[in-house]
N, C-alpha and C positions, 0 to 999 in steps of 0.2 A: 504493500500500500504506500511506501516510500514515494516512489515515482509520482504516483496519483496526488497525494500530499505536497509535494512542488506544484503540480498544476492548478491543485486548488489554490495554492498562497497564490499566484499569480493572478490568478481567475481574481481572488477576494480585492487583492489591490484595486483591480482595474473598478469594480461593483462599486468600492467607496465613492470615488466620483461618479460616476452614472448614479449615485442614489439621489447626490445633490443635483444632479442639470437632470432629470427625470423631475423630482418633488417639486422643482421649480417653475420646471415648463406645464407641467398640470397645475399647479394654484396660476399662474398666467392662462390658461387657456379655460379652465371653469370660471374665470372673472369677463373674457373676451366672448364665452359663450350667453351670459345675459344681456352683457351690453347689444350683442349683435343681432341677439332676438329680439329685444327692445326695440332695437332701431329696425330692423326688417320688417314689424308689426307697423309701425308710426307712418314711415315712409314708402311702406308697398312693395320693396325690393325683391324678388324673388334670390339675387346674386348674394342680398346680406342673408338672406333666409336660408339659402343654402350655405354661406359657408356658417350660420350658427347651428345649421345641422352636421355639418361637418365638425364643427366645435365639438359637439356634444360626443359623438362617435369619437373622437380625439379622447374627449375627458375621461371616457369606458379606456378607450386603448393607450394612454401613457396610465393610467392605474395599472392595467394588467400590465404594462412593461414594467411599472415599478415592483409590481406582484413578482414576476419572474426575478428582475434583481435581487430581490430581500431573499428570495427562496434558494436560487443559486449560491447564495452563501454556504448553505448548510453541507456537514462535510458527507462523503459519502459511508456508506454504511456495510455492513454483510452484504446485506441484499440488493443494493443498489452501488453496486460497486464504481461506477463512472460519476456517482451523484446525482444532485439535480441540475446537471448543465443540458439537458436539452429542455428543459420548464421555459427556458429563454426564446425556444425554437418554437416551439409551442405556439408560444405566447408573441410571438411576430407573425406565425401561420394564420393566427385569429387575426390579426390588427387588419391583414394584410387581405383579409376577405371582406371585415367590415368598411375597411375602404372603399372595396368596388361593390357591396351591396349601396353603401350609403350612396358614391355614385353614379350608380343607376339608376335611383329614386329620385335625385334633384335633374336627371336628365332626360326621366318621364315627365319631369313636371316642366322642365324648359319647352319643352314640345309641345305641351296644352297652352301655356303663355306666349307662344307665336301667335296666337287665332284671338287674343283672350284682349289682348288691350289694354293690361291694369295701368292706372295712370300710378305713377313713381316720383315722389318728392325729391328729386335728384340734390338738392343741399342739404339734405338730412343722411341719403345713402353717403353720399361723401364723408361726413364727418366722423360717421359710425365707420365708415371706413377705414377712414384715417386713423385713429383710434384701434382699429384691430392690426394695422399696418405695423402702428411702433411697438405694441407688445408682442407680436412674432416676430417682428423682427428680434427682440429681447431674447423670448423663448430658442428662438435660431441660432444665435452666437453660444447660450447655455450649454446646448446639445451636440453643435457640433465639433467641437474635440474631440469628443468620447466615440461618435456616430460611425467608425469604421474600428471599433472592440466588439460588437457582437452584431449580429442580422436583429436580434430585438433593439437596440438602441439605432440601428439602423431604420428600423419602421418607425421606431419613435419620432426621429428625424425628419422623415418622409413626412408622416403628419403633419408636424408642422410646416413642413416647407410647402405641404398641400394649402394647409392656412394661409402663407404669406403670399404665394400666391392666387390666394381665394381673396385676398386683403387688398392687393393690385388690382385683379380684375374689376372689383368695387368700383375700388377711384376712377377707371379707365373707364367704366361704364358711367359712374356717375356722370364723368366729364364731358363726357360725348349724349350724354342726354341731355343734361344742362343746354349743351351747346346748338343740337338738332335738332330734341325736344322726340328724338323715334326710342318710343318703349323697346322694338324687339330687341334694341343693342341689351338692355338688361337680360335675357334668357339665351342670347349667343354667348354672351361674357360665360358664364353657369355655364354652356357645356362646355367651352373653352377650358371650365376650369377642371370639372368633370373628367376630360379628358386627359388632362394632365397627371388626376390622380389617379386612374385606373391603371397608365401606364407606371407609373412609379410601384404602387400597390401590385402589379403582375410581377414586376422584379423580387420583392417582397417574395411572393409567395410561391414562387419556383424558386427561387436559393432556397427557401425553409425546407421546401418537398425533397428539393435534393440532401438535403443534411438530414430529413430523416427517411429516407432511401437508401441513407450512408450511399452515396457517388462521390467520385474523387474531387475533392477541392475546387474551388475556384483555381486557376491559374495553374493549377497541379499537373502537369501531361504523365500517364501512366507511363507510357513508352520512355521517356525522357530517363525514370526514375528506376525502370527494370534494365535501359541501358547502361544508368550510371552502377547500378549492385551487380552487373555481370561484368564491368569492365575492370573489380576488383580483385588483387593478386589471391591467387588461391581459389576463386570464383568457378566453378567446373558449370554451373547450369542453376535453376531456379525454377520455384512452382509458388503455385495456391498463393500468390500475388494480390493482397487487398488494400486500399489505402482508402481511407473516408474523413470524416468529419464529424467528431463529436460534439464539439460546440464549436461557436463561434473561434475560429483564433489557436484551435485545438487540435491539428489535425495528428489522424494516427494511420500506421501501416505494419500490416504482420505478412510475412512471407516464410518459405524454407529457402533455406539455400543449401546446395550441394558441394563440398569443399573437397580438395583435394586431401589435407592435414590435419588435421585436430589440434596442431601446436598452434596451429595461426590464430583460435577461435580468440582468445584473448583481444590480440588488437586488429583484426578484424573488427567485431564487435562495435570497441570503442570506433576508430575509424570510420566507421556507418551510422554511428548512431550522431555521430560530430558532422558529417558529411551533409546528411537527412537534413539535420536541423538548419544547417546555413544554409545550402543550396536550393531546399522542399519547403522551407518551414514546418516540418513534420517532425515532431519534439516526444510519441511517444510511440515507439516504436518497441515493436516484436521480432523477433528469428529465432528461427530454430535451423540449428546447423544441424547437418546430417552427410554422412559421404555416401558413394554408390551403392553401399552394401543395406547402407540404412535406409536409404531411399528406395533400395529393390524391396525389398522386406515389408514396410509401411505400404506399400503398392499391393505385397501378397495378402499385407492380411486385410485388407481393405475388400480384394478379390475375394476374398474369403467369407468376408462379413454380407458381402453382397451373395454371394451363393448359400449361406447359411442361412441370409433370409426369406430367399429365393423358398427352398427348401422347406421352413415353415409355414408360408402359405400356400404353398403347394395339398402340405401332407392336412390343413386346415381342415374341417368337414366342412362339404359344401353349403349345408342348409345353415349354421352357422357365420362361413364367409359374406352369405346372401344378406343374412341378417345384420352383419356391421356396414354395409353399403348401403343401407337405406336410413 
């Protein structure tokens, strides 16, 4: 558990600050969500209306990022031997949907407000605008240090940067209705903005799927990384090659390798494990060294295990067999 215990202290360092620009950018964005509804009600805006629905889906989704954070602290256990570092992945999978749920919902409603006509007090969306503008912008600088330590603090990010610019579009639409006096720019700004976040939020939530798919890293080429561990002295061949993602920032890879000597394994070993890290950023790594004889062997009795199972469902009674397939 030694090994594991380094990546939690590191893991912990990085959680202290994402506790603070996570608790900060949600007390900022539950304050920017009454003002914005306020003002969406007064003024008619659908633009302020939808980003104070976007607010609100925010307020649910930096909680549950802070959720993940507090929890990923905890160390891991018997039974949960990696921890709670994918509660993080989890918890950006979710954000990352109620994004493009919410979405979809203000760009149903942009559709109906082409045909509809609402008159829109355009110096009031301004101001309320303006106003949601300088506290993401706040929330923005908070978060983004931290915002490329995990995919959860990454959605978190996302959010808000979906706000700031839900906060732009405002002004852009206020300004040009003020100026034109044509409502539909209010429901083109809203899906402009809509659109912005669905794409963000789809990033989201293909990096989550892939990290709990366990797929190989971002940036990771397998090939790159099975050419670098055959290219080493002693290196005869290689199998059962996996490399994934346990959390954010964490990546791990377990392999056999086939050696020629047994004396090498010592620094071998170290040598791969120092290699991995600088070259992969792959910091927890597995091998089991084996030579041809161990490798023939591990092959037979695998053949083995496979005809021996072969073997027991075979000799199975059929009416029995019938009975566990249904």
């Amino acid at each position: 558990m030694e090994h594991n215990h380094r990546i939690y202290e590191e893991k912990l360092a990085q959680t202290k600050t994402a506790d603070k620009g996570i608790k900060w950018a949600w007390l900022i964005t539950f304050g920017i969500f009454f003002i914005e509804l306020f003002g969406g009600i007064i003024s008619g805006s659908l633009a302020l209306l939808a980003d104070a629905a976007h607010m609100a889906v925010d307020v649910l989704a930096l909680g549950i990022g802070y959720f993940a954070v507090w929890i990923t602290r905890k160390p891991a256990t018997p039974r949960r031997t990696y921890g709670f570092y994918r509660v993080e992945i989890l918890a950006a999978l979710l954000n990352g949907i109620l994004l493009i749920l919410i979405s979809l919902a203000v760009a149903y409603e942009a559709f109906e407000r082409f045909f509809s006509g609402v008159q829109i007090n355009s110096l009031q969306m301004f101001g309320f605008g303006f106003l949601g503008l300088i506290a993401n912008i706040f929330s923005a600088l908070v978060l983004h240090k931290e915002k490329d330590s995990s995919v959860n603090l990454k959605a978190a990010y996302l959010h808000v940067l979906g706000d700031l610019a839900g906060s732009v579009g405002v002004i852009s639409g206020a300004l040009l209705i003020y100026a034109t006096g044509s409502v539909w720019i209010d429901p083109f700004i809203s899906l402009f903005i809509t659109l912005l976040i669905i794409r963000s939020a789809w990033r989201v939530v293909t990096e989550s799927i892939d990290v709990l798919l366990e797929s190989a890293p971002i940036g990771v080429k397998c090939e790159e990384v099975e050419a670098h561990l055959r290219a080493q002295d002693r290196v005869v061949d290689l199998h059962d090659l996996h490399i994934w993602t346990i959390t954010s920032g964490v990546n791990a890879l377990s392999c056999h390798i086939v050696i020629n000597n047994y004396e090498c394994s010592e620094s071998l070993i170290l040598s791969l494990n120092h290699s991995l890290k600088d070259r992969f950023n792959i910091d927890h790594v597995t091998i089991q060294l084996e030579n041809a004889e161990v490798r023939q062997k591990i092959d037979h009795l695998t053949i083995q295990e496979v005809v021996a199972n072969r073997g027991k469902k075979n000799s199975t009674p059929h009416h029995i067999h019938h009975h566990h397939t249904h």
